[in-house]
N, C-alpha and C positions, 0 to 999 in steps of 0.2 A: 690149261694154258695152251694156248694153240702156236707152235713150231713149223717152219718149213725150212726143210734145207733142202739145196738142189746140188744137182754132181753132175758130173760126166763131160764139162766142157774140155776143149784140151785145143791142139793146134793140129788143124787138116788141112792139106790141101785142097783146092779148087775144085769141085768136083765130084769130093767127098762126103761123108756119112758122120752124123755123131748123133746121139740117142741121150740126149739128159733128162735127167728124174728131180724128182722134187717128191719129198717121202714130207710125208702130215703125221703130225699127233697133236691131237688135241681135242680132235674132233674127226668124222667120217666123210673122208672126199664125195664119195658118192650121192651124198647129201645135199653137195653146196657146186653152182658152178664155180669153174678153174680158171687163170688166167697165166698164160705165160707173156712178159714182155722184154723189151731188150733198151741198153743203153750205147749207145756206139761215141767215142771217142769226143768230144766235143759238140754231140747230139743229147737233144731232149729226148727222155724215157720214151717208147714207142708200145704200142700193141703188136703182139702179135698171131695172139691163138687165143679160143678160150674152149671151155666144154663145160655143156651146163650137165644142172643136176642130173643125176638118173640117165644121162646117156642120149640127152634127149635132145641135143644138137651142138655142131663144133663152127665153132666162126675164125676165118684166119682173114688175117691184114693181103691185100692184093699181092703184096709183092713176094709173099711166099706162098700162096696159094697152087696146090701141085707137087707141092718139093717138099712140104711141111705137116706131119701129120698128129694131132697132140689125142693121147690115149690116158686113160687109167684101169688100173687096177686095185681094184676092192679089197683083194686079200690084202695086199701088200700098204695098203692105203696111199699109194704113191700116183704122181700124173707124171706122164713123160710127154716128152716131144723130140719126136724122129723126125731130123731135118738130113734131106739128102741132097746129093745137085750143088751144094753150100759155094756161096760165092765170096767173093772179100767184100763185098756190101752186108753180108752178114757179120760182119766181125762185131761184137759187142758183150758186153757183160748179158746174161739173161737171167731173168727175176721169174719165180712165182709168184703170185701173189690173191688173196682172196680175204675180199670185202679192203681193212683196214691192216691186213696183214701180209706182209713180207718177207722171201728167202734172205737169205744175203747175198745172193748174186753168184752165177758160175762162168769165167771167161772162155769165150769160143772166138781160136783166131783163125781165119780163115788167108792161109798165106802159101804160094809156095817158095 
């Protein structure tokens, strides 16, 4: 059965750095492309990163493009996305998600 949970959201300032993970089991990330998306406060879900199979290319939404960089790691079966620069237009819940399946969401508030 295939699991995703994500972590690492938390409250930064403007500016700043946060690194969140999204750890698989059920199946092998490296396998399958990745999709990170986001939900912002009375917004519809958005796109914002994805990485396909095998490493074999990363597509991110414009508006983080530069400041957002989504990776993983094999051993750990996990994808992450290191968002730096974070602005308060980033504030949003963020999802992984892949094919039919989804985390349950990690909040990142972007406030000072």
């Amino acid at each position: 059965q295939v699991h995703l949970v994500e972590s690492g959201g938390g409250l930064v300032q403007p500016g700043g750095s946060l690194r969140l993970s999204c750890a698989a089991s059920g199946y092998r990330v490296s396998e399958f492309s990745m999709n990170w998306h986001r939900q912002a406060p009375g917004k519809e879900r958005e796109f914002v990163a994805s990485i396909s199979a095998h490493d074999t290319g990363t597509f991110y939404q414009d508006s983080v493009k530069g400041r957002f960089t989504i990776s993983r790691d094999n051993a750990k079966n996990t994808v992450y996305l290191q968002m730096n620069d974070l602005k308060p237009e980033d504030t949003a819940v963020y999802y992984c998600q892949r094919l039919t399946f989804w985390g349950q969401g990690t909040q990142v508030t972007v406030s000072s």
